[in-house]
HTML snippet that shows the backbone in 3Dmol.js (N, CA, C, O; Angstrom):
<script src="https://3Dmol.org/build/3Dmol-min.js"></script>
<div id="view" style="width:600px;height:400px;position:relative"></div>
<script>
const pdb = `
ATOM      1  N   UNK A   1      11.769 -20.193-122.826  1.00  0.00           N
ATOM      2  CA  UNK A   1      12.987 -20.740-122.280  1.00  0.00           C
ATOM      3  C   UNK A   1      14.169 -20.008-122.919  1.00  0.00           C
ATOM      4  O   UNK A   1      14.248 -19.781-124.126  1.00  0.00           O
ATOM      5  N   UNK A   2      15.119 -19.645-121.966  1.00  0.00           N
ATOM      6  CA  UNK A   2      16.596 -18.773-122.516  1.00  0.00           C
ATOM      7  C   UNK A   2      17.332 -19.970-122.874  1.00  0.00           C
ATOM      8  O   UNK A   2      16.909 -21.126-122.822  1.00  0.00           O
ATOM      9  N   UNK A   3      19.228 -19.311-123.484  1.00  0.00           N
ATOM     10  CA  UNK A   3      19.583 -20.235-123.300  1.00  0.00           C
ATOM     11  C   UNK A   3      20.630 -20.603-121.929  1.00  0.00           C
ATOM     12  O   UNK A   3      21.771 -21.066-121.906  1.00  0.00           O
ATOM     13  N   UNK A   4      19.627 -20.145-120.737  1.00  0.00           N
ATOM     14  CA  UNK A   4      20.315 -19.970-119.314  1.00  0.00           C
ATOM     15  C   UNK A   4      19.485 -21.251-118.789  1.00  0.00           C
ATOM     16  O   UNK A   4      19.953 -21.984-117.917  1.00  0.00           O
ATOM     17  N   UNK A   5      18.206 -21.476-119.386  1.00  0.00           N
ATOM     18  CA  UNK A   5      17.021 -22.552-118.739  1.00  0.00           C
ATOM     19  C   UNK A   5      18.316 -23.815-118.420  1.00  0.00           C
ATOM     20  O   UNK A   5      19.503 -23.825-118.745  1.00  0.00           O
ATOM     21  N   UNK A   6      17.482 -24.806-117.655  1.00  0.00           N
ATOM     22  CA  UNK A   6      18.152 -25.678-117.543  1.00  0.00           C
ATOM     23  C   UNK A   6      17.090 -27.130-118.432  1.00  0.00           C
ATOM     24  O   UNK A   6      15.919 -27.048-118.804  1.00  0.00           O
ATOM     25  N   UNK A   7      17.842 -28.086-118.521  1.00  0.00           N
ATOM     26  CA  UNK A   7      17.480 -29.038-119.978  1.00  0.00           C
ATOM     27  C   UNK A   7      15.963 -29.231-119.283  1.00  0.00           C
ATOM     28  O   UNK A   7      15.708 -29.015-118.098  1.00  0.00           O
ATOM     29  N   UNK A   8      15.042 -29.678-120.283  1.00  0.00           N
ATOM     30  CA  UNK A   8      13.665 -29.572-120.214  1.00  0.00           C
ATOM     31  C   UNK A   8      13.200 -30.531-119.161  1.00  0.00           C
ATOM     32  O   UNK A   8      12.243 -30.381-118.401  1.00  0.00           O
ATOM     33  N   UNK A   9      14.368 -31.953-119.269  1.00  0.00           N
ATOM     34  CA  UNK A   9      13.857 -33.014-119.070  1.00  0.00           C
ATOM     35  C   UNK A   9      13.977 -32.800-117.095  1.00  0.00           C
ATOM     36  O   UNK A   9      13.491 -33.563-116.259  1.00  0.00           O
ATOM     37  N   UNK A  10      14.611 -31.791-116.892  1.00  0.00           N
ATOM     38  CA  UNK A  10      15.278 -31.501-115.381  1.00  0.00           C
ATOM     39  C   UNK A  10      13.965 -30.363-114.862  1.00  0.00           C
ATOM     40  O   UNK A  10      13.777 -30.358-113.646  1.00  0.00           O
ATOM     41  N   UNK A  11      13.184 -29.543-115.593  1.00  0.00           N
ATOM     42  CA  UNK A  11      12.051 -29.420-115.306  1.00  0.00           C
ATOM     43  C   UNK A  11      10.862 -29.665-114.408  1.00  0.00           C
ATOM     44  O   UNK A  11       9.691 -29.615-114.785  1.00  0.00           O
ATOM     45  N   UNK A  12      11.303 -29.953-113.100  1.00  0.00           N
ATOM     46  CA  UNK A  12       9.815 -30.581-112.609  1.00  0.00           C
ATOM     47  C   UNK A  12       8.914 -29.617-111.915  1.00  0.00           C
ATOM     48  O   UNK A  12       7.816 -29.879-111.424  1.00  0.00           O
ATOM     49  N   UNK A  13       9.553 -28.415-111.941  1.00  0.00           N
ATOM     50  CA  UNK A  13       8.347 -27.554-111.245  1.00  0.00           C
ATOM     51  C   UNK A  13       8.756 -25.852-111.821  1.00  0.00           C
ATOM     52  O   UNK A  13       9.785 -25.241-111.535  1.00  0.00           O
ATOM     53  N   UNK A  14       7.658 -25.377-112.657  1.00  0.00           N
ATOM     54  CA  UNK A  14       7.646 -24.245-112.835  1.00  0.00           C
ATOM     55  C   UNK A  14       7.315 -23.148-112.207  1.00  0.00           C
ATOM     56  O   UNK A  14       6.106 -22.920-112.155  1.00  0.00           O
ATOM     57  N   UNK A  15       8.280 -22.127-111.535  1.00  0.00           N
ATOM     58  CA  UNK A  15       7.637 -20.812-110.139  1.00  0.00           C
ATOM     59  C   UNK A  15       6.007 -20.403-111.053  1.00  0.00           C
ATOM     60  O   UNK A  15       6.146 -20.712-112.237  1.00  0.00           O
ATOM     61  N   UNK A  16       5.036 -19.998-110.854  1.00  0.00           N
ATOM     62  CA  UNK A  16       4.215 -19.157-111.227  1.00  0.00           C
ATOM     63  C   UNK A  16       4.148 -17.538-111.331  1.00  0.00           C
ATOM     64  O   UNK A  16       4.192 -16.778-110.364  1.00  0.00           O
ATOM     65  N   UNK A  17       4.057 -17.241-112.408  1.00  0.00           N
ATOM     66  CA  UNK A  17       4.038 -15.708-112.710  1.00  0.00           C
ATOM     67  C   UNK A  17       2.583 -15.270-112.424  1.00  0.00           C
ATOM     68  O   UNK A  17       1.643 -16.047-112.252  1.00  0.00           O
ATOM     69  N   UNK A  18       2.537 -14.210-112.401  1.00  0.00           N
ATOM     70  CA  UNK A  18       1.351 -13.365-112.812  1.00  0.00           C
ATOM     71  C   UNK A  18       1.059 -12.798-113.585  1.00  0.00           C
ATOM     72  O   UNK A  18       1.857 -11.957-113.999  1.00  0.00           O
ATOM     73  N   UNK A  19      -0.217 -12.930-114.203  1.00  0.00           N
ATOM     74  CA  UNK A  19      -0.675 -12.584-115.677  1.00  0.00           C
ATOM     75  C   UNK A  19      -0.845 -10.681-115.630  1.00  0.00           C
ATOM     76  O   UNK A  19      -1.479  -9.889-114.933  1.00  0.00           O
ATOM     77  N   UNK A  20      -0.072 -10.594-116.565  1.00  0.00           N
ATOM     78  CA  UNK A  20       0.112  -9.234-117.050  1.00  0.00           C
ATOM     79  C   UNK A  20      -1.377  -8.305-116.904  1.00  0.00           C
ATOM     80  O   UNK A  20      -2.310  -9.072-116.665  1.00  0.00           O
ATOM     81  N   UNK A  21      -1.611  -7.525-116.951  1.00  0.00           N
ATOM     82  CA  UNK A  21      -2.669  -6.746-117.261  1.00  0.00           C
ATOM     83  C   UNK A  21      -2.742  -6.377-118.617  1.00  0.00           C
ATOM     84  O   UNK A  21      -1.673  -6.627-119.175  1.00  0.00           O
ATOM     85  N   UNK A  22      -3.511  -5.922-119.302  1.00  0.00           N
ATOM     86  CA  UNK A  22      -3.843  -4.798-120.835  1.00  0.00           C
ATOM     87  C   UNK A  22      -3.083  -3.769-120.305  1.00  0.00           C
ATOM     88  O   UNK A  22      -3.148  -3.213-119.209  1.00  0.00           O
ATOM     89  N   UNK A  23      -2.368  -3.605-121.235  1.00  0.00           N
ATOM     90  CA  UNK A  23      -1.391  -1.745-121.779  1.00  0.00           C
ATOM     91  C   UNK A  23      -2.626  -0.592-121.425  1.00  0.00           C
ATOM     92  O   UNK A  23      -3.801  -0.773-121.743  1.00  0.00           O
ATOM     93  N   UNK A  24      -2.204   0.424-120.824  1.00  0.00           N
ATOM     94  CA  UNK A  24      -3.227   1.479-120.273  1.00  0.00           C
ATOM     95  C   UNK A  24      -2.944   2.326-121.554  1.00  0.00           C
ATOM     96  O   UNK A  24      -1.920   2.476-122.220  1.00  0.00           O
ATOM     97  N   UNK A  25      -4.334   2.878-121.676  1.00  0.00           N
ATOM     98  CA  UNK A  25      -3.998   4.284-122.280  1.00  0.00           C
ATOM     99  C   UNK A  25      -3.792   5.432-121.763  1.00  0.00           C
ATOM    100  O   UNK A  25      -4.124   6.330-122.537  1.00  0.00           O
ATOM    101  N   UNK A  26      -3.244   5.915-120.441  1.00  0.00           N
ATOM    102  CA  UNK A  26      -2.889   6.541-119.532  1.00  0.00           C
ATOM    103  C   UNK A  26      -1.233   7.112-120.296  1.00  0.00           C
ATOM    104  O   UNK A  26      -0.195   6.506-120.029  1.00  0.00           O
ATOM    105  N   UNK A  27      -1.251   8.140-121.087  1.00  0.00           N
ATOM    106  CA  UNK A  27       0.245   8.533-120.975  1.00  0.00           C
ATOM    107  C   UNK A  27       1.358   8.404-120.523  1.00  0.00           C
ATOM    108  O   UNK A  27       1.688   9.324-119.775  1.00  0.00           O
ATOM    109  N   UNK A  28       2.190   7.511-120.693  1.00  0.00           N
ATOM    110  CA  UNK A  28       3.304   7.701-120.249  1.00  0.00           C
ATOM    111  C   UNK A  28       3.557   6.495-119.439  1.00  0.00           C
ATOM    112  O   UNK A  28       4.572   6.328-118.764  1.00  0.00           O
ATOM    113  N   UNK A  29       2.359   5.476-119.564  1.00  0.00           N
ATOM    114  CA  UNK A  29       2.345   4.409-118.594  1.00  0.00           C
ATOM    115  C   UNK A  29       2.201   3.334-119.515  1.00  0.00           C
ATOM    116  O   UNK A  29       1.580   3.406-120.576  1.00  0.00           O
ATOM    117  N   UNK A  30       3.007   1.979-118.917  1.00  0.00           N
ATOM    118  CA  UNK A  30       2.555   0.843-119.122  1.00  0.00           C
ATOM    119  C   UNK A  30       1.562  -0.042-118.861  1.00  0.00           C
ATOM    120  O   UNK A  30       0.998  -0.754-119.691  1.00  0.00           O
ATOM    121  N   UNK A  31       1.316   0.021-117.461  1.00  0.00           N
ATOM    122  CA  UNK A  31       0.275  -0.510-116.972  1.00  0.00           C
ATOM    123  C   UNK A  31      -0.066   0.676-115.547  1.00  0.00           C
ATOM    124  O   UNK A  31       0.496   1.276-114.631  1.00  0.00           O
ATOM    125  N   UNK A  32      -1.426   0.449-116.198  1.00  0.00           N
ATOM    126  CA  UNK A  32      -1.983   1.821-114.559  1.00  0.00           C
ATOM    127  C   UNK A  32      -2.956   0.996-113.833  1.00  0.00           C
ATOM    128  O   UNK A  32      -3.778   0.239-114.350  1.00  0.00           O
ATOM    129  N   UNK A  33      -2.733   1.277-112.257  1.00  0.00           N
ATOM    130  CA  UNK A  33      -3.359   0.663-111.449  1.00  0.00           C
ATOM    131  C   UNK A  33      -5.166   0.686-111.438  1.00  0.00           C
ATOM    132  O   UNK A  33      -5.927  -0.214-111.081  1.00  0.00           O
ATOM    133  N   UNK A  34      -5.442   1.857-111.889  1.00  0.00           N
ATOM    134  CA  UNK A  34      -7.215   1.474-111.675  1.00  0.00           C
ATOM    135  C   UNK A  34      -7.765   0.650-112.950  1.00  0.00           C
ATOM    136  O   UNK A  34      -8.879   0.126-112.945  1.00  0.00           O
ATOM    137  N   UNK A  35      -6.674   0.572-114.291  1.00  0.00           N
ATOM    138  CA  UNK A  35      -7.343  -0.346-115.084  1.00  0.00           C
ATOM    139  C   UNK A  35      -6.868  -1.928-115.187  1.00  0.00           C
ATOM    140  O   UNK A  35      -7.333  -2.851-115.855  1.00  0.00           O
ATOM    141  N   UNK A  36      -5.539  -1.866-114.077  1.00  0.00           N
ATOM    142  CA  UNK A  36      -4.793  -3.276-113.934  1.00  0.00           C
ATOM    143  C   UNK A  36      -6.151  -3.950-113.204  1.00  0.00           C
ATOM    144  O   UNK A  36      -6.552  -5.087-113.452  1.00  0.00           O
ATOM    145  N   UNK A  37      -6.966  -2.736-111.968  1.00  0.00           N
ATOM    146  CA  UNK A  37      -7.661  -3.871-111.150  1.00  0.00           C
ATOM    147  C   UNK A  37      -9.157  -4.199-111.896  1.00  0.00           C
ATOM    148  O   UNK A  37      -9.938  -5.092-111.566  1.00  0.00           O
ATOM    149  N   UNK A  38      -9.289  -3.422-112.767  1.00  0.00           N
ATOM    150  CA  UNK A  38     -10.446  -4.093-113.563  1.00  0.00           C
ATOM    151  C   UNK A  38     -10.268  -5.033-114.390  1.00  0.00           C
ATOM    152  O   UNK A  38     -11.113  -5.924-114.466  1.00  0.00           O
ATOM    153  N   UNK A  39      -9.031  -5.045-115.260  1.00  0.00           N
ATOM    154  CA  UNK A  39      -9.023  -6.196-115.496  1.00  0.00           C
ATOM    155  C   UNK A  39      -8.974  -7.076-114.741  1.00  0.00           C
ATOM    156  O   UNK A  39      -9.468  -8.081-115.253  1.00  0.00           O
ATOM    157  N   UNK A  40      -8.574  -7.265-113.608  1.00  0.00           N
ATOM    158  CA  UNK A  40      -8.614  -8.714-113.150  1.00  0.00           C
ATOM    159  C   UNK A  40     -10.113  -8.680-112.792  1.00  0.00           C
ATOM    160  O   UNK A  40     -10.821  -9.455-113.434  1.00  0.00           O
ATOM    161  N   UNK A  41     -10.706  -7.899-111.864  1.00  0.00           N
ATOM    162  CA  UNK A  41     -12.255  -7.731-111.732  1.00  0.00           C
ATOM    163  C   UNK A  41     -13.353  -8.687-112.723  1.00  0.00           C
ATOM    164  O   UNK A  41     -14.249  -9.448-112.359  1.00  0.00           O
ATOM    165  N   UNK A  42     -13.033  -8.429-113.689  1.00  0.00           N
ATOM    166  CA  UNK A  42     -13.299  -8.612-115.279  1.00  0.00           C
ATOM    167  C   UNK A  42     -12.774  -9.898-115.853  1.00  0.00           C
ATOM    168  O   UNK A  42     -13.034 -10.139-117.032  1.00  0.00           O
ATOM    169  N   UNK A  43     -12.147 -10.652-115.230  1.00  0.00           N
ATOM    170  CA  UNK A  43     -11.703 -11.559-115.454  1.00  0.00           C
ATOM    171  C   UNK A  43     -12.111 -12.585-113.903  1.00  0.00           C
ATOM    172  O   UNK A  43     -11.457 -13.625-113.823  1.00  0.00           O
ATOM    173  N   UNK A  44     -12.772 -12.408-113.150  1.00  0.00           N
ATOM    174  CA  UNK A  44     -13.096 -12.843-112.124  1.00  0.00           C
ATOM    175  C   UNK A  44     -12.396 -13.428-110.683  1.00  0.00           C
ATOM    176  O   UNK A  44     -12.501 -14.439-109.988  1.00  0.00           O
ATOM    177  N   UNK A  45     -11.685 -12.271-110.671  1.00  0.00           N
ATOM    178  CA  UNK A  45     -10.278 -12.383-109.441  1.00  0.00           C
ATOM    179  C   UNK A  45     -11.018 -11.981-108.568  1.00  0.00           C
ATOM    180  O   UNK A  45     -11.807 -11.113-108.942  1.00  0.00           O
ATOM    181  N   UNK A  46     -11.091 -12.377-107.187  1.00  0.00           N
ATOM    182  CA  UNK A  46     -11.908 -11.474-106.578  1.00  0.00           C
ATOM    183  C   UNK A  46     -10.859 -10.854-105.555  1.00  0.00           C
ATOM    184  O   UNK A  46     -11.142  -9.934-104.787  1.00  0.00           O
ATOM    185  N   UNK A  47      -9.926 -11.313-105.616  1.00  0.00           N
ATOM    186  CA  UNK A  47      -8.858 -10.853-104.763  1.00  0.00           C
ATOM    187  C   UNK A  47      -7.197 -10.152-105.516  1.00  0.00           C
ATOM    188  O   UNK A  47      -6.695 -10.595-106.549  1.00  0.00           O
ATOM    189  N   UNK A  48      -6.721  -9.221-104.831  1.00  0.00           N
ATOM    190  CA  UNK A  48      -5.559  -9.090-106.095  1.00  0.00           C
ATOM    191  C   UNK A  48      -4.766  -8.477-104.876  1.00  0.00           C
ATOM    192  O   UNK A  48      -5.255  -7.495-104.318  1.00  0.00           O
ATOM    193  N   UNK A  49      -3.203  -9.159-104.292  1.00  0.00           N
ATOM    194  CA  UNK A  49      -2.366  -8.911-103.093  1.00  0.00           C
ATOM    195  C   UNK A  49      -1.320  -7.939-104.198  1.00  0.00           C
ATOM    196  O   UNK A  49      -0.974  -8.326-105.314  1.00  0.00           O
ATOM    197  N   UNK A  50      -1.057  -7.024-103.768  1.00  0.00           N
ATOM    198  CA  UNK A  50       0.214  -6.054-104.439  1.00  0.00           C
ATOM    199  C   UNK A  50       1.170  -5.950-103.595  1.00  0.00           C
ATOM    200  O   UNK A  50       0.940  -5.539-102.458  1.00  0.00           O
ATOM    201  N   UNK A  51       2.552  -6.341-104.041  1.00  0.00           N
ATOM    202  CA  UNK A  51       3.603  -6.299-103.653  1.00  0.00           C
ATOM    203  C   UNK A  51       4.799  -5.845-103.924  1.00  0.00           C
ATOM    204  O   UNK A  51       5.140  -6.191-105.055  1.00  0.00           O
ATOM    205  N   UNK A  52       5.669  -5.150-103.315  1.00  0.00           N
ATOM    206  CA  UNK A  52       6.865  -4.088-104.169  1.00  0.00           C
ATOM    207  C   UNK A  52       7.933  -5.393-105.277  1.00  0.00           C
ATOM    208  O   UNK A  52       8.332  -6.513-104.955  1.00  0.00           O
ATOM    209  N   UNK A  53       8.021  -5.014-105.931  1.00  0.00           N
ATOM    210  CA  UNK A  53       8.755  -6.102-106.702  1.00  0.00           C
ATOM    211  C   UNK A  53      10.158  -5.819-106.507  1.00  0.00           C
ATOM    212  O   UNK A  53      10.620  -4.690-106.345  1.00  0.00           O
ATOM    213  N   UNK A  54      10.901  -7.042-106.532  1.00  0.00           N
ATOM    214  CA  UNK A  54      12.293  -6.451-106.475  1.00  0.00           C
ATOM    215  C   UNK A  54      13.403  -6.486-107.710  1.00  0.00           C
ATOM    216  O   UNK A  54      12.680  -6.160-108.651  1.00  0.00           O
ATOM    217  N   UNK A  55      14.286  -6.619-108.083  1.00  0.00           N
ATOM    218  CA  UNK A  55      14.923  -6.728-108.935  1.00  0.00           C
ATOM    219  C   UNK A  55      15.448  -8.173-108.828  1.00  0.00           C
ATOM    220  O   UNK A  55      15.746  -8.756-107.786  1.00  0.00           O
ATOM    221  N   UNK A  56      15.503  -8.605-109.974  1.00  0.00           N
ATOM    222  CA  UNK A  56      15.957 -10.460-109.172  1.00  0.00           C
ATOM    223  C   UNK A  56      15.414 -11.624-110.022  1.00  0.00           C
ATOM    224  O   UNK A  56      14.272 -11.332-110.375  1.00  0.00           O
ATOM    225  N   UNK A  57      15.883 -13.137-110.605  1.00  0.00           N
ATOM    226  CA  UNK A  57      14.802 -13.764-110.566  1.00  0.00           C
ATOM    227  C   UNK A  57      14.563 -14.739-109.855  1.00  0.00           C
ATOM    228  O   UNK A  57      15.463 -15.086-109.090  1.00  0.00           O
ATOM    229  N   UNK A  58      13.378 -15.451-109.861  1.00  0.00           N
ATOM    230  CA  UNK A  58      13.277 -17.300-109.156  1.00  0.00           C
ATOM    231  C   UNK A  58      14.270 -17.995-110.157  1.00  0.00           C
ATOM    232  O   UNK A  58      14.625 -17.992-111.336  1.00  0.00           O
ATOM    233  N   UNK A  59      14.565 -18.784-108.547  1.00  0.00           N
ATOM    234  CA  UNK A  59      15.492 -19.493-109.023  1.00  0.00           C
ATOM    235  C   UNK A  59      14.884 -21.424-108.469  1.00  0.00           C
ATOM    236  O   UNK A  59      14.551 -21.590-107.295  1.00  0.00           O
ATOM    237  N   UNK A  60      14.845 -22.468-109.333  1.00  0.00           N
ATOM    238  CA  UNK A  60      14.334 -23.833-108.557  1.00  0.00           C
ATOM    239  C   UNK A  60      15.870 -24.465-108.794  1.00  0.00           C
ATOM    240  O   UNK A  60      16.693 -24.575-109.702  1.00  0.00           O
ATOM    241  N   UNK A  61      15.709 -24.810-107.363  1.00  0.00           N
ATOM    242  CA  UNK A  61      17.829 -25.819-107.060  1.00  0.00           C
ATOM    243  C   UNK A  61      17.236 -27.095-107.051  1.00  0.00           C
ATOM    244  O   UNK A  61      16.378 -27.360-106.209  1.00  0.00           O
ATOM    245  N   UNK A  62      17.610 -27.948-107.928  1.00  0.00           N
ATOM    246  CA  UNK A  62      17.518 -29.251-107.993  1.00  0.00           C
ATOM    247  C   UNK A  62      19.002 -30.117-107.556  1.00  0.00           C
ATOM    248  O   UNK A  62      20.067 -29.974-108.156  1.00  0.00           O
ATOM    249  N   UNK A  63      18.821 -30.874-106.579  1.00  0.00           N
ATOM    250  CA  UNK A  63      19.694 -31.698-105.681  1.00  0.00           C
ATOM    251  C   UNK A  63      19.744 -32.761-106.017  1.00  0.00           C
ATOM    252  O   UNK A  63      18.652 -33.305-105.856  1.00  0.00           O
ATOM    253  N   UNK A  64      20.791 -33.672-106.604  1.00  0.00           N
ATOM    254  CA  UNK A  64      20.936 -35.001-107.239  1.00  0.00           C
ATOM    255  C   UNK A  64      21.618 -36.112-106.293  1.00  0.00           C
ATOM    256  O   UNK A  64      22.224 -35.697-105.306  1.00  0.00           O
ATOM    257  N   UNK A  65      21.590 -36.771-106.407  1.00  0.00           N
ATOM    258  CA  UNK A  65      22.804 -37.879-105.662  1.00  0.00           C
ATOM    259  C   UNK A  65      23.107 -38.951-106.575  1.00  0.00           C
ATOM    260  O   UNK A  65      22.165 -39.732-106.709  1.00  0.00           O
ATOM    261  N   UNK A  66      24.019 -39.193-107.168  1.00  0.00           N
ATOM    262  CA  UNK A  66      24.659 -40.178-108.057  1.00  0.00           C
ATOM    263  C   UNK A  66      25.044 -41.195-107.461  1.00  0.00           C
ATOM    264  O   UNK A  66      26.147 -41.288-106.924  1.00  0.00           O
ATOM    265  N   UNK A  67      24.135 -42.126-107.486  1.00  0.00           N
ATOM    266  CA  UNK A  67      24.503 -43.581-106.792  1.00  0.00           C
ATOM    267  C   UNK A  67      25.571 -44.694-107.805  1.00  0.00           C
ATOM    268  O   UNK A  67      25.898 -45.799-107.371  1.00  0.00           O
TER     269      UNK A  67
END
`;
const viewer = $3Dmol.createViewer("view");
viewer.addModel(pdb, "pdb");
viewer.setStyle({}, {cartoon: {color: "spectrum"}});
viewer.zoomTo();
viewer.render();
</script>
């Protein structure tokens, strides 16, 4: 949590991330695609959707009404 989060107690639903892969030993790379998909392989994903990422984050809008 930053200190941008909003208070804990306002919390009711966290977006889901995706779990990182292992650091490649591939030069020059952080994460490389033929050992990103074994790990998940290896971890028993049987499916893995790739998508261009954009710059940006989730955002959850919570709507109040003060009675």
């Amino acid at each position: 949590m930053s200190r941008f989060a909003p208070n804990p107690q306002w919390l009711i639903y966290l977006p889901p991330t995706m779990s990182p892969a292992e650091t490649t030993q591939e030069e020059g790379f952080l994460e490389y695609p033929r050992e990103a998909f074994a790990y998940f392989r290896t971890a028993g994903v049987p499916r893995v959707i790739c998508e261009q990422k954009h710059r940006g984050s989730r955002a959850v809008v919570i709507v109040c009404r003060r009675t």
